[in-house]
Every structure is written in C-alpha cells, then in structure tokens.
DRENDREN-827130 format. One record per residue (C-alpha): residue in one letter; x, y negated, z. Coordinates in steps of 0.2 Angstrom, whole numbers, always signed. Example, Ala and Ser with C-alpha at 12.3 -4.5 7.8 and 13.67 -1.06 7.14 Angstrom:
2
a / +62 / +22 / +39 .
s / +68 / +5 / +36 .
This chain:
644
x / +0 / +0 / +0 .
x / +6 / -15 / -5 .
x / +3 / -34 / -12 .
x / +6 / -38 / -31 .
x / +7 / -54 / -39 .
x / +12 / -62 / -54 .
x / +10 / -75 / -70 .
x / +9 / -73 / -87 .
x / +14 / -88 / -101 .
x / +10 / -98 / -84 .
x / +22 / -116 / -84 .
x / +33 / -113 / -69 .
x / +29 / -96 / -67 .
x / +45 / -90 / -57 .
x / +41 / -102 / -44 .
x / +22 / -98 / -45 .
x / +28 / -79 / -43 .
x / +38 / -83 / -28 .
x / +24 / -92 / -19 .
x / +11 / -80 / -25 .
x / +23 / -66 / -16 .
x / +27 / -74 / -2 .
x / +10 / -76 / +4 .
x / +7 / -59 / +4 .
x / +19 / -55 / +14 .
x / +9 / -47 / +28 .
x / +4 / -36 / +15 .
x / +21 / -28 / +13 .
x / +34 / -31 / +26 .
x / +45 / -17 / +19 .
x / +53 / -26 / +5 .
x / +51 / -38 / -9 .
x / +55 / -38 / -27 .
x / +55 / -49 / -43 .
x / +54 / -45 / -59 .
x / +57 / -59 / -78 .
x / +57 / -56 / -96 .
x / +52 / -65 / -111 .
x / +32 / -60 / -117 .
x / +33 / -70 / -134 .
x / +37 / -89 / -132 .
x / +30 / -88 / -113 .
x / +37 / -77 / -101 .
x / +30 / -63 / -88 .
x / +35 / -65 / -69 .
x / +29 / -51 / -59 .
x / +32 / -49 / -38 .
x / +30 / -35 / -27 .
x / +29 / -33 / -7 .
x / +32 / -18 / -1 .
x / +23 / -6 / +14 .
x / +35 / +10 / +10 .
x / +22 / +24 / +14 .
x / +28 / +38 / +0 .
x / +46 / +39 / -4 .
x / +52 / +28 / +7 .
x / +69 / +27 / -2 .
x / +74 / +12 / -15 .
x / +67 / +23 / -31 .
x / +51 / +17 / -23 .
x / +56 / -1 / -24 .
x / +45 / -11 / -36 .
x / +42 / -20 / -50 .
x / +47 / -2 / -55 .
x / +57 / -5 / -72 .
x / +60 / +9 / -84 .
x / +64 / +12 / -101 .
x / +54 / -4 / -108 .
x / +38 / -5 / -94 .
x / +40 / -14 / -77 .
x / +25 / -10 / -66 .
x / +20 / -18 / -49 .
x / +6 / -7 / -41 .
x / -4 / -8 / -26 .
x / -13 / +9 / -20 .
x / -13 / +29 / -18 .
x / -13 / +39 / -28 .
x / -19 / +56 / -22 .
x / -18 / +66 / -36 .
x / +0 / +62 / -40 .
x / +8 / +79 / -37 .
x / -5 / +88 / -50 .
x / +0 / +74 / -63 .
x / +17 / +74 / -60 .
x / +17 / +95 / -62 .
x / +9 / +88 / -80 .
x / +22 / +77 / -84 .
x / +38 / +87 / -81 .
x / +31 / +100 / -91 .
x / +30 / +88 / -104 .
x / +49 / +83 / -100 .
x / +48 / +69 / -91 .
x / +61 / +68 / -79 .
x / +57 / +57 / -62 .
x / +71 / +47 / -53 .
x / +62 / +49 / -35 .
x / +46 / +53 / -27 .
x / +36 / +40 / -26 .
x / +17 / +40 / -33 .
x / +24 / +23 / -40 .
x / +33 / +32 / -54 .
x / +20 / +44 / -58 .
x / +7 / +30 / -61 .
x / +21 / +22 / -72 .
x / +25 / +37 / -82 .
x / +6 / +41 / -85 .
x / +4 / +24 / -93 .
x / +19 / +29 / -105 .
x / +12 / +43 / -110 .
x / -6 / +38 / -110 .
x / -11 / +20 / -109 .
x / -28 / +15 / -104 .
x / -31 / +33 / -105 .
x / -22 / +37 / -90 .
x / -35 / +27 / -79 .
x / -49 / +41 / -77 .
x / -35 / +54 / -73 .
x / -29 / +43 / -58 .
x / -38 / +48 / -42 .
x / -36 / +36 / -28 .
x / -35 / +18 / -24 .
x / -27 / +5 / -36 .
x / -24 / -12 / -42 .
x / -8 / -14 / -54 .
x / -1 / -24 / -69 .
x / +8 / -18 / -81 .
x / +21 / -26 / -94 .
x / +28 / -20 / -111 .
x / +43 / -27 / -115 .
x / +42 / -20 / -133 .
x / +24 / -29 / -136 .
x / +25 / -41 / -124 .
x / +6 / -37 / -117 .
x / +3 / -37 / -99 .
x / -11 / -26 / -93 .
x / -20 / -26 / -77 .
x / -33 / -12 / -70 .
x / -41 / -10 / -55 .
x / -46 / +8 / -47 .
x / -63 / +16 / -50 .
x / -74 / +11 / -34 .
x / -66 / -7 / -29 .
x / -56 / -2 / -14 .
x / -40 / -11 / -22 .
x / -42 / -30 / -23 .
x / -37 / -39 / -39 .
x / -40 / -57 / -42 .
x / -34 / -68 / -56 .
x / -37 / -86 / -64 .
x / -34 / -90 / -82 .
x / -30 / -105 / -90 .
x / -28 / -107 / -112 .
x / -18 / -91 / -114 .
x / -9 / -90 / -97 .
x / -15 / -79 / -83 .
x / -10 / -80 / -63 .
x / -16 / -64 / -53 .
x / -14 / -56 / -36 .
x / -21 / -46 / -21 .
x / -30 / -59 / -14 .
x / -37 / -77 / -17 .
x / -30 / -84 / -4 .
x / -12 / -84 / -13 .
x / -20 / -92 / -30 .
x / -27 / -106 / -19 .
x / -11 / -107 / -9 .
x / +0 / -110 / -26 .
x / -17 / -122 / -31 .
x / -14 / -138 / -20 .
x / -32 / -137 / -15 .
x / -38 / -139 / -34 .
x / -46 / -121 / -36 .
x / -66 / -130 / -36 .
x / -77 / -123 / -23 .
x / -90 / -112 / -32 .
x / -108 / -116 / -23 .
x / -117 / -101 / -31 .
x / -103 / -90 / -23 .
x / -108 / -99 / -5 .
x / -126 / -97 / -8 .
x / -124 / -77 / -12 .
x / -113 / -77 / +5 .
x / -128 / -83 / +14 .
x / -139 / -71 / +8 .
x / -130 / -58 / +9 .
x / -115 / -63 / +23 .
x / -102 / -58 / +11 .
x / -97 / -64 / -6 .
x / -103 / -50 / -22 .
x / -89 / -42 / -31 .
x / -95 / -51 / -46 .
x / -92 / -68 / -38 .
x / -78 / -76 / -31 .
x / -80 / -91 / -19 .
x / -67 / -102 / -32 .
x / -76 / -107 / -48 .
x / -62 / -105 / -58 .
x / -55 / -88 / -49 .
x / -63 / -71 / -54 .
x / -61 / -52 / -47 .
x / -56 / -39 / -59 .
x / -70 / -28 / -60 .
x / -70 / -10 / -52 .
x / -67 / +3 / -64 .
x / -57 / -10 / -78 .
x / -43 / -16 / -87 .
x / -36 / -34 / -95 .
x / -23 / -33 / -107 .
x / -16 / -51 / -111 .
x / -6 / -53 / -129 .
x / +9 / -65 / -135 .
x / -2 / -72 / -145 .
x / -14 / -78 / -132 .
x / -27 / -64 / -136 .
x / -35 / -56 / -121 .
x / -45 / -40 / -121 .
x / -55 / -31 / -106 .
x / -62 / -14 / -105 .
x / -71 / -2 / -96 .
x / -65 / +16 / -92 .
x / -76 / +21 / -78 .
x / -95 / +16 / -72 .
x / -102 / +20 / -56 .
x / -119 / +16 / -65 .
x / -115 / +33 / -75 .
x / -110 / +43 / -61 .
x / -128 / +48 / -54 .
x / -135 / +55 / -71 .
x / -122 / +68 / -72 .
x / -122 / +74 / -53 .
x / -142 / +78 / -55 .
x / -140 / +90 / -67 .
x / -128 / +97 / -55 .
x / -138 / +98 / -42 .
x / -146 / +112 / -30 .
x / -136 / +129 / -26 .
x / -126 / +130 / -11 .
x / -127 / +111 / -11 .
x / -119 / +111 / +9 .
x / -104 / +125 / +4 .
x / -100 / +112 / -11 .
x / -101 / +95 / -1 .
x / -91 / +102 / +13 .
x / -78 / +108 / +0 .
x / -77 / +92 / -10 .
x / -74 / +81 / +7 .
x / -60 / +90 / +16 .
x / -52 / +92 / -2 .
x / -53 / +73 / +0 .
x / -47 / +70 / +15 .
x / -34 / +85 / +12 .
x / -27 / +74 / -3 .
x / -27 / +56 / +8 .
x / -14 / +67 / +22 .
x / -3 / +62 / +8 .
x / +12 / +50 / +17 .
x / +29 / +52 / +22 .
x / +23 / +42 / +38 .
x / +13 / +44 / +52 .
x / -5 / +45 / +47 .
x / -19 / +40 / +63 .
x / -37 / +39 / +60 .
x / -51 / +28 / +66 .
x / -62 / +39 / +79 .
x / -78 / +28 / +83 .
x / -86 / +46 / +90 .
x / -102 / +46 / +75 .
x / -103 / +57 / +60 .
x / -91 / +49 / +48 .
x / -76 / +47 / +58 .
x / -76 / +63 / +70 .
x / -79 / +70 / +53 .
x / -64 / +65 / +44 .
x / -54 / +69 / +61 .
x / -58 / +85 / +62 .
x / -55 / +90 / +46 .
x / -39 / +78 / +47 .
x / -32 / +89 / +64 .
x / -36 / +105 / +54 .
x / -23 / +101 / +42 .
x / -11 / +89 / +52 .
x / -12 / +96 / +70 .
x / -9 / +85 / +82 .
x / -15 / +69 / +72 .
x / -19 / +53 / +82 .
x / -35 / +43 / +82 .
x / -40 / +26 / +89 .
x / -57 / +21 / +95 .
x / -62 / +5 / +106 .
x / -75 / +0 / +117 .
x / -81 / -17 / +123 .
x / -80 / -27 / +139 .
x / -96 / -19 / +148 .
x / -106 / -34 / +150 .
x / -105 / -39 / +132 .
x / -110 / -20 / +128 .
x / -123 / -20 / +142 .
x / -128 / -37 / +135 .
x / -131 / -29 / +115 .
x / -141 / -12 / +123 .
x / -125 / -3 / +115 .
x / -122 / +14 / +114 .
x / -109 / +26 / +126 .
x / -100 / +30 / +110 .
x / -84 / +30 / +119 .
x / -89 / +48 / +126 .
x / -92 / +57 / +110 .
x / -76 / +50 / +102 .
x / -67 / +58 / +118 .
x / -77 / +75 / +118 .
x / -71 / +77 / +98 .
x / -53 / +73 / +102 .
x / -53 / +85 / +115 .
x / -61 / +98 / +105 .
x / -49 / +96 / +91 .
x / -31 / +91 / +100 .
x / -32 / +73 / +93 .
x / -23 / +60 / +105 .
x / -34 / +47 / +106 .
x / -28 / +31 / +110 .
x / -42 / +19 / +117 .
x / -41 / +1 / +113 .
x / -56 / -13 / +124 .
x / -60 / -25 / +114 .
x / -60 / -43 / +124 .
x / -54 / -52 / +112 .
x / -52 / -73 / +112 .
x / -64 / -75 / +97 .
x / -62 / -91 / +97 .
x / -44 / -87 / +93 .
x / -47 / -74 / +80 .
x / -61 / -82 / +72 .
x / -52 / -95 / +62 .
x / -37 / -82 / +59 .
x / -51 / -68 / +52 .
x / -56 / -82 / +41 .
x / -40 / -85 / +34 .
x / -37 / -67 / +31 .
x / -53 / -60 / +25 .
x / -52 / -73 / +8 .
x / -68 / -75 / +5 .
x / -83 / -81 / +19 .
x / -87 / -64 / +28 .
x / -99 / -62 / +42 .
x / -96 / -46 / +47 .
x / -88 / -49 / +64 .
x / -83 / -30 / +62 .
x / -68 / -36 / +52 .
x / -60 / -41 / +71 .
x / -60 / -23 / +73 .
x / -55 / -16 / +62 .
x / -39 / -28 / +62 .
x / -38 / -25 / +83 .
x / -38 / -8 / +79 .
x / -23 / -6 / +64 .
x / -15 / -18 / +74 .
x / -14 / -8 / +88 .
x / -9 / +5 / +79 .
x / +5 / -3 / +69 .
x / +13 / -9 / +85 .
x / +13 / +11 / +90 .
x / +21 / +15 / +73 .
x / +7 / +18 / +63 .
x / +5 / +14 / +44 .
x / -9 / +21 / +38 .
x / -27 / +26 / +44 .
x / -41 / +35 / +39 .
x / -60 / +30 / +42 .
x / -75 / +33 / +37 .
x / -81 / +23 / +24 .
x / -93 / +25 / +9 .
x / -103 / +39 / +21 .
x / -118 / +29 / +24 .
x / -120 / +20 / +8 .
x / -118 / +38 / -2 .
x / -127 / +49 / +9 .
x / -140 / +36 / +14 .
x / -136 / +33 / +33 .
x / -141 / +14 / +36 .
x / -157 / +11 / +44 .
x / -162 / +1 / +31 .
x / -162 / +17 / +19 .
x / -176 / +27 / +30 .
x / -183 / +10 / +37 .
x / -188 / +9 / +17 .
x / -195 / +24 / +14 .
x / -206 / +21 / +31 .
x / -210 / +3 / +23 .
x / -219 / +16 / +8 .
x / -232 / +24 / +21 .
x / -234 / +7 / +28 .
x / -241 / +0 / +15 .
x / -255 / +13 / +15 .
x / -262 / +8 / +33 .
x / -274 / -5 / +32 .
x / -271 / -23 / +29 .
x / -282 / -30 / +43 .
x / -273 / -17 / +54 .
x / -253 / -24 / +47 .
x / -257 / -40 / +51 .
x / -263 / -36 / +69 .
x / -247 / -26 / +72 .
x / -237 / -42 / +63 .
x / -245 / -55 / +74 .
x / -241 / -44 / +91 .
x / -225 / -40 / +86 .
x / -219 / -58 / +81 .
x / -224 / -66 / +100 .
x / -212 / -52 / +109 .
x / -194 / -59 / +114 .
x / -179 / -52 / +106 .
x / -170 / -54 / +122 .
x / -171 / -58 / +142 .
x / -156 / -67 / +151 .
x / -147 / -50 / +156 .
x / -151 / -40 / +141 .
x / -156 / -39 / +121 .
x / -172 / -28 / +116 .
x / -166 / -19 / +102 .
x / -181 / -11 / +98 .
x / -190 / -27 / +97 .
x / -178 / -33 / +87 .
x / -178 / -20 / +75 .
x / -197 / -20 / +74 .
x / -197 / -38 / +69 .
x / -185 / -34 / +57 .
x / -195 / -21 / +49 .
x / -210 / -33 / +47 .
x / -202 / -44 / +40 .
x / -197 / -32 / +24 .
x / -214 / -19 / +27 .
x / -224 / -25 / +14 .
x / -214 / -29 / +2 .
x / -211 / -24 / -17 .
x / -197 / -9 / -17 .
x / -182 / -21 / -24 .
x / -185 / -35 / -14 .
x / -190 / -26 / +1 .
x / -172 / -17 / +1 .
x / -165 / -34 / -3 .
x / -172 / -41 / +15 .
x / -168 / -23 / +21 .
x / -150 / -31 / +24 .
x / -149 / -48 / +19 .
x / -150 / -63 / +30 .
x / -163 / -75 / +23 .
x / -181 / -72 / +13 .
x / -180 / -85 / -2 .
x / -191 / -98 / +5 .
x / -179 / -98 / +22 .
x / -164 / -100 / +12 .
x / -171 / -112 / +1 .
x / -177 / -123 / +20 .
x / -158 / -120 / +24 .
x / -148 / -127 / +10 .
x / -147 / -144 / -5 .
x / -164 / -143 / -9 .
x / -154 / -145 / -29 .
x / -147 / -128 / -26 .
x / -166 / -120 / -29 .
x / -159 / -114 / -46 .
x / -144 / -106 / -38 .
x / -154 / -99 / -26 .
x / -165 / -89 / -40 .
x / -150 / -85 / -49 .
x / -141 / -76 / -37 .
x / -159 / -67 / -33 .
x / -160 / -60 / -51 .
x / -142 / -55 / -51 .
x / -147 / -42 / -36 .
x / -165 / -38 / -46 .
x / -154 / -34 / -63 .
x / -141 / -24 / -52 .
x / -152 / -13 / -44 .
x / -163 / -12 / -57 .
x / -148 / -4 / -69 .
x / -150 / +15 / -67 .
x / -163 / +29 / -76 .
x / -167 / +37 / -57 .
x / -182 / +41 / -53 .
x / -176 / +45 / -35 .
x / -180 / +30 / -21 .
x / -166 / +36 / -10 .
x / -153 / +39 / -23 .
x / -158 / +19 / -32 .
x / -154 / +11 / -13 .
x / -138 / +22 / -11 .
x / -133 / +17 / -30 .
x / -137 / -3 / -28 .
x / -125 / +0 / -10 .
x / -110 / +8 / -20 .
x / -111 / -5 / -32 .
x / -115 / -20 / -20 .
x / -115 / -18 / -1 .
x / -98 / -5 / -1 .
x / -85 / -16 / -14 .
x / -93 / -34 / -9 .
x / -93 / -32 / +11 .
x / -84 / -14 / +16 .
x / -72 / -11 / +6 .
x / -68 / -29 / +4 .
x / -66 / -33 / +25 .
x / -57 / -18 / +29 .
x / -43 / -22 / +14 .
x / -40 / -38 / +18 .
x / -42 / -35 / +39 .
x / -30 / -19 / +38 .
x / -17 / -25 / +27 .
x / -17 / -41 / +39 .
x / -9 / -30 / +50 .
x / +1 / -22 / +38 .
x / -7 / -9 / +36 .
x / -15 / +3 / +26 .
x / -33 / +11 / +27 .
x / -36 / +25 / +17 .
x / -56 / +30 / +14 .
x / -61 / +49 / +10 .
x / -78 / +47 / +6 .
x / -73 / +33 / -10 .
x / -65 / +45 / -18 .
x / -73 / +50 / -36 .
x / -75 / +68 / -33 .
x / -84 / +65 / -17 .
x / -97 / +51 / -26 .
x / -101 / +62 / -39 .
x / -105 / +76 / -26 .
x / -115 / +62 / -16 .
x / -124 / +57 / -33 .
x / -128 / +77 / -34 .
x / -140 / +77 / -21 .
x / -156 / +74 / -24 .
x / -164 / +60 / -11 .
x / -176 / +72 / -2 .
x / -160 / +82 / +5 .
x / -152 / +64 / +10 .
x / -166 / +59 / +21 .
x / -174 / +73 / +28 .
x / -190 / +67 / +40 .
x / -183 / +53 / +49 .
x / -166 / +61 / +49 .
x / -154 / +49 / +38 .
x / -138 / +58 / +29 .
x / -145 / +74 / +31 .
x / -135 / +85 / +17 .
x / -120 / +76 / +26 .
x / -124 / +81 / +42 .
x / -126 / +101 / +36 .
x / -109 / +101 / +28 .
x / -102 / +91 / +43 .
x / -108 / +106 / +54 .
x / -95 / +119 / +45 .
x / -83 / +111 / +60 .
x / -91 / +97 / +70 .
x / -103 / +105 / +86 .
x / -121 / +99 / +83 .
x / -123 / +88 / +99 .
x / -108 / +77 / +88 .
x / -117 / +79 / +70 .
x / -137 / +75 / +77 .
x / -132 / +58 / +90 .
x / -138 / +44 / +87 .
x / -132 / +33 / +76 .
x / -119 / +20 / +82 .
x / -114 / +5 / +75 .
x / -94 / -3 / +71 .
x / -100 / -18 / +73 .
x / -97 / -30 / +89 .
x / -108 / -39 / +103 .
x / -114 / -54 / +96 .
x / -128 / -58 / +103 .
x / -117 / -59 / +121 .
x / -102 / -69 / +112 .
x / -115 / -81 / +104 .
x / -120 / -85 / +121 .
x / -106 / -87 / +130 .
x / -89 / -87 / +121 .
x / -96 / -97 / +107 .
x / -109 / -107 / +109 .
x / -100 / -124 / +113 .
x / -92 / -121 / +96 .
x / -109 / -117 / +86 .
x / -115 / -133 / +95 .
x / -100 / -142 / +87 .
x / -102 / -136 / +69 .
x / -121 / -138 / +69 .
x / -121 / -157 / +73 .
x / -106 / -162 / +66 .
x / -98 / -148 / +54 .
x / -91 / -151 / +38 .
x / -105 / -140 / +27 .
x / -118 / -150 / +37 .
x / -110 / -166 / +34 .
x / -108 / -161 / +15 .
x / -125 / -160 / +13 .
x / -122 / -139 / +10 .
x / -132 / -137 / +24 .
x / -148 / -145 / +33 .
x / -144 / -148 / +53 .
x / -164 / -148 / +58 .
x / -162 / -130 / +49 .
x / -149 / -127 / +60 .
x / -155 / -132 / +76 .
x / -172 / -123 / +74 .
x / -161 / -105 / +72 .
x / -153 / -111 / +88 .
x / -167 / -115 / +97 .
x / -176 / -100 / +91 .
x / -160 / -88 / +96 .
x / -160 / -97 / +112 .
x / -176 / -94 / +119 .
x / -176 / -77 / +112 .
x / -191 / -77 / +101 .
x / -178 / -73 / +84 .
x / -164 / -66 / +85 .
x / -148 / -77 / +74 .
x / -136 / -72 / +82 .
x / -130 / -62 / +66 .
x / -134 / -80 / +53 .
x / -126 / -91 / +65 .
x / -110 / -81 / +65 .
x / -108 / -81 / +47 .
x / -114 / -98 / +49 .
x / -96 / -100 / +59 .
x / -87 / -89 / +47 .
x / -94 / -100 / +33 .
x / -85 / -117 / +41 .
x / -70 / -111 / +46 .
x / -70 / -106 / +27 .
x / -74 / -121 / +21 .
x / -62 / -133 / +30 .
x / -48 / -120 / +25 .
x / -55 / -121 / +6 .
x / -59 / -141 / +6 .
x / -43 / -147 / +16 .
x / -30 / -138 / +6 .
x / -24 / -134 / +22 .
x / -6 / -125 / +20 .
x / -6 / -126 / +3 .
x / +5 / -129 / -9 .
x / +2 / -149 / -15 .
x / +17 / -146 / -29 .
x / +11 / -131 / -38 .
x / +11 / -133 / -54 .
x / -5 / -123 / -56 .
C-alpha cells in the first residue's frame, strides 16, 4: 500500500511531482522515489511513497522502471503468485518478489487486458517510453483512490485530493453540487468530487493520455453486470460455495511479508474473517475497542466488547483492546484534513484510533469486514424496506394514527437515548414511500423539501440533480429482486462513496493498510448469486452469510444482534461538542456564505436538544462539513506558488 502521484505535459511538473509526493507521505513512510522522461514535447513526472508490505527489499522500490515501462502502483494484488506462475512459463524472468513487478510485467504482456485478470486492490499509472502514453486504472470495486485534474492536454493525478489542492494555491473551485450530495447523503458520491475541476477515476477503468494531447478512457469491468451472471448461477449447495469463496478470500489477503492483525468488533463480519484468518495464520492478532461507559450508556449501545473476547478466545487470537476517549475536538479537524472529502461518518475516528494503535505495536496491515452488509443485505435499512412493503397494505387511517403517536415520543431523556423510538421515527419517515425513494431516505440525512429549507434557496436545481443521479443509479440493473436492487445501488453508491472511501484515507493516515475480503470480485459475484429471499430470511438480515459463517463461527456469535462501528454521538454532541456546534451555527463560515440557513440550524438544535428529533448524526456532518470548508476556502497550507 502506497501513495502515487504524478504530472503529465504539466508546466513545472518536477516540482508539482515533488509536492504531490510529499503530501502523501503518511501514506508511505517506507521510502520515496521519482521517476522523468520525455512524453513528446512535454514530459512525464511520476512519484511513489512507499509502505513496503511484499518484498520488502529495494526490487520493490517504485516507479518500478524496466525495459521501456515505469510504473507507480498503489494496492494488492492477491492473485500475483498464480499470474506470476503464468508469466515465467511464458519466459519472463522477475528481478524480485514484489506483486509490484507482476502487475508491471502483465501490462507488458497484456495491456488493458491485464486489468480483469488482476484480483485485488489497485490504483496505478503507467508510462511508455516507446509511445509516450501514460495510462492510469483503478481496481474493479473502488477500494484504491485515484484522483486527477486535467487541464488542455496535461493531466496531474494522485491518491488523494488533498495533494491536488495542496500544489493548487487554493484555486481548485469549490463544487456546490458536490456539498449538496454530501448533505444528503454525509459523504461525497464516487461520481463527484467536492473540487469542480477535480474528478475520481471511475472503479473498474482506465485513462490513457497521448503525446499528442489525445485522451482515451475505457471500461474493463461493471459492477452493474456482475448480478446477471451470478443468477444463473444460483441455487445448489449455495452455503458449501459462499463459505468456499470467502475464506479463499481472506486466504489470498494473508498475503504479506509483515505482520497481518485484524479488526475484531465481535459481529458477524469481523469474528468471521478472524476466524478463518487464525485457521490459516495461527496466532494472528486482532483489535477491538470500546467506549467510555457513560458515552455507551448514554447511546443504549451494545456489550459488543464480550463477543469480540469470547471469539478470540475460542480461536487463540490476541486481542488487544483499545477505549475510545478520544479529544474529538482534537481529531475532528485532523479527520477532516485526512478524510479529503466532507465525511460524516464519525466511524472514520475509529477506524484511524484503531490502525493507529496497531501501527505503534508493529502492525502494517489489517483485515476488516467490509462490503458484508452491503452484499449480503445486513443494514437495517435493507429489512426496514421490505417491512415498509407490508406497511403499506395496513390502512391509511390506521398509518397515520401510528405516525402522529409515534412523532410526540422523545428520542431521548437526560441520562439516556431511546433507540427504539428513534428508529421508529426513522422508519416513518421512509414507510410510505415509493421503493427508490424510500431506500434513498432509508439512509440519507434529509427528505427533499428539508434539504431544500436548509440550503441557498438558488441551489433547488442542484438539489434535484443530485436526486436524479441516485434515481438513474439505482434504477440501472434488469433485477427483478427488491433485496438484490438495494444491495446493488450500496455496491455502487454507499460502499465506494462512504466505506471504502473513509477507511482508505483513515488507515493510510496511520500508515497503514486495510485490506477488505468481502470486496474481492469472486466474493461479489457469489454475493450477486443469491437470490434475495436467502439474503433476508423473515426478519433475519444476511441470512445466506450467516449459514456459511456457521461452518466455524458458534451460533450464539453468527445470530447476536447486530452491532454497530460507529461511535456515541448523541453523548459527544451534548457534551464534548456542543460549545463548538454553538459556534459554527451562529457564526460559521457556510452559514456566513450563505451555503447554509442559521434559523435551519437552530431549529435542528433546538429539536436535538429537547429530544423530540434526534440530529445528532446532521449536526455532526454539519461539523465535518465546516471544518471542510475553511480548509477548502482558506487555502490553508497550501502551496500559494504552484504553478497549477
């Protein structure tokens, strides 16, 4: 795991390419490298820093140069033994061991072609010194960053946007549309990016830039085409194959010449993947945390701490136990520097308190549990959906009886949240809904009319836009299966835009690198196999997971209650933060821009306060969004000289 960066025909490129590089240093504190040549009458600058986790020698040093390609590559690749075996016995001869140089010598031999035959995690570019082009690709499923900026025929790229808008001077434009998607949603969609000018290299494709200022993309993978072929593949031993499929997986993502830990919260997923994980590297660590107990006492949390010790006991995993206190008002601001983009999921801080902790004991790379729910249909809001289906079909004078109740309980006392009021009111407020947008308010923050009473009453277009864009995306498949049309629309959406894109940028913050099983391509297309009836079985989410998860994992671990990897909001809102939400409600720079209404903000205040509603979640992002915004406005530690 790494960070790449680089310039194509770019003026000043070298000293673009070293700012871009340095930047992401906290991505790779291993080494550094630079690579120059001539790409027709421009030139092509490429920089590398290193987290050494296969071959830890220098022929894993990169740019890798050889015979005429230079590459700079940031990923995994799991299946470079099998493709290696393929290349020797096609006579290629590999200085080291590195998955570096497979990757390299697979685009010798096959160009774009090579991209479907990589299994794992990716984002590299690419140069030719015979040609001159320069090509960039991105893994299958989005778990590799890549953003880039064009400008006439040049082209700037790296791991994350905070390097472009560092070597920008604060002259990268704030895209609006990008902050209005973040609102919805509380994070930014993979098809956005929060810099008008900035774009993300799409999952599953490739830009290949010319000397003569031509610029080609293409597509060699589509998650949108994945579910087709696993239905006819359904049916017939379907828990024996799903089993298989996922420790395979995890088998493959053991592949490290360093210590490998996992994340153990104690649900399915993780205890899951460490299990299987201690079956084939006994004695394999893990890392769960817990909260201060008022704050968990406070949220009506679950004891998950218990279950993550009875599986490491069971399996001889040493578990190391991390509380989480943590000086949010310390980390917010640092989290919003490092997460790029305006994400308000506070479960980024723990993911980066827990790879911080186990970088400090020597760990590189960790293993979690991503992907599960949003293949197998786990969230709440996947059953809470098909429950909004039989709702529909009790009488309307009844709903709105049960509405009108529910809507005068408190979400909260002063000692304690009522999660099941909470979620109740949440419920209602999707329930009656058509299917797309009701799965839409399933998760997002705001129903159109409340974002409209939130923002520049000129932004209404925006507003609709960026509703369409989720309509047209979930609208994109031939499924005639409810449950398998929510978990596609999360696969393409909710896991690249939020997930994927927190626990990169979070991890590698720490330098280090988290690997995820269950985005593996072998395992989506077993996911996409399964028919929706065996995903959500009565009011038992993940069901088919669950049944391949017994094969090693006691029942008392696979049936719990669901958990959440999330963190105490409600209690921090109320305490730790609420002189700074104050603050950034009356006087913050998006209120002050005209971005955002304050009487909007102050009645979701007042609401939260007196524990009618329950914001706590809005005004976070709300938080996240700020700090965001000074960083993006100020041009703050930027780079005022760039000539970008």
């Amino acid at each position: 795991m790494c960070g790449i960066a680089g310039t194509y025909h770019w003026p000043d490129g070298k000293a673009v390419t070293d700012r871009l590089t340095d930047v992401l240093a906290h991505r790779g504190p291993d080494g550094a490298g630079r690579y120059s040549h001539p790409a027709g009458d421009g030139e092509v600058q490429l920089g590398h820093r290193r987290l050494a986790i296969l071959d830890l020698s220098g022929t894993g040093a990169q740019p890798m140069v050889s015979d005429g390609l230079a590459l700079t590559y940031n990923g995994e690749l799991y299946n470079a033994p099998a493709l290696r075996g393929e290349l020797e016995s096609a006579g290629v001869r590999f200085r080291g061991t590195s998955d570096t140089e497979v990757v390299l010598e697979a685009w010798r031999r096959w160009g774009t072609d090579c991209l479907p035959r990589l299994r794992g995690m990716f984002a590299f570019a690419v140069f030719d010194e015979r040609t001159g082009e320069l090509v960039l690709a991105r893994d299958q499923l989005g778990i590799k960053p890549l953003f880039l900026l064009r400008r006439g025929g040049g082209l700037v790229f790296a791991s994350e946007l905070k390097a472009l808008a560092a070597v920008a001077g604060g002259k990268l434009e704030v895209d609006h549309a990008a902050l209005v998607a973040s609102l919805l949603y509380y994070w930014v969609p993979d098809s956005r990016c929060a810099f008008r000018e900035a774009e993300k290299l799409p999952p599953g494709s490739w830009l290949r830039c010319g000397p003569d200022g031509r610029v080609e993309r293409g597509r060699y993978w589509n998650l949108r085409d994945v579910p087709p072929q696993g239905q006819v593949r359904a049916r017939g031993g379907e828990r024996a194959v799903l089993a298989a499929v996922v420790e395979e997986s995890t088998r493959h993502h053991l592949l490290s010449d360093v210590p490998v830990a996992t994340f153990l919260s104690g649900g399915l997923d993780s205890s899951y993947l460490t299990a299987l994980a201690a079956r084939h590297r006994p004695g394999i660590s893990a890392y769960t945390i817990g909260f201060r107990a008022e704050d968990a006492r406070f949220e009506a949390m679950p004891d998950d701490l218990r279950y993550a010790r009875q599986v490491a006991a069971r399996f001889g995993v040493e578990l190391h136990e991390i509380e989480i206190a943590p000086d949010v008002l310390d980390l917010l601001p640092r989290m919003t520097y490092h997460l790029d983009e305006p994400i308000g999921d506070p479960a980024a801080i723990n993911t980066f308190l827990i790879c911080s902790a186990a970088r400090e004991a020597g760990v590189k790379v960790m293993l979690s549990g991503m992907g599960a729910d949003e293949l197998f249909a786990g969230y709440r809001k996947h059953l809470a959906n098909l429950l909004a289906l039989r709702y529909q079909r009790v009488p309307r004078p009844l709903r709105r009886g049960v509405s009108a109740a529910v809507d005068r309980l408190p979400v909260a006392t002063s000692r304690r949240g009522l999660r099941s009021v909470r979620f109740a009111k949440r419920f209602l407020s999707f329930a009656d809904l058509p299917e797309e947008t009701a799965f839409r308010r399933s998760y997002t923050m705001y129903g159109r009319e409340e974002l409209l009473g939130l923002i520049d009453p000129d932004l209404a277009g925006t507003v609709d836009e960026v509703l369409t864009e989720h309509a047209d995306v979930y609208a994109d498949n031939d499924l005639d299966d409810f449950v398998n049309r929510m978990c596609l629309g999360d696969a393409r959406m909710f896991l690249p835009g939020l997930n994927l894109a927190y626990t990169d940028r979070s991890s590698m913050a720490a330098s280090t690198e988290v690997r995820v099983p269950f985005v593996d391509v072998e395992v989506v297309k077993a996911a996409f196999a399964v028919p929706g009836d065996r995903k959500i079985v009565g009011r038992q989410g993940k069901a088919a997971l669950k049944e391949a998860a017994t094969s090693i994992l006691p029942r008392e671990i696979v049936y719990r209650p669901k958990g959440l990897f999330s963190a105490p909001l409600r209690a921090w809102m109320s305490r730790d933060l609420a002189p700074l939400v104050r603050e950034v409600v009356n006087d913050g720079e998006l209120v002050r821009s005209g971005f955002l209404r304050r009487d909007a903000l102050r009645r979701l205040v007042a609401e939260d306060a007196a524990g009618q509603r329950d914001f706590s979640k809005h005004l976070w992002h709300v938080l996240t969004l700020e700090y965001w915004y000074r960083g993006a406005t100020s041009g703050a530690g930027q780079d005022s000289t760039s000539t970008v």
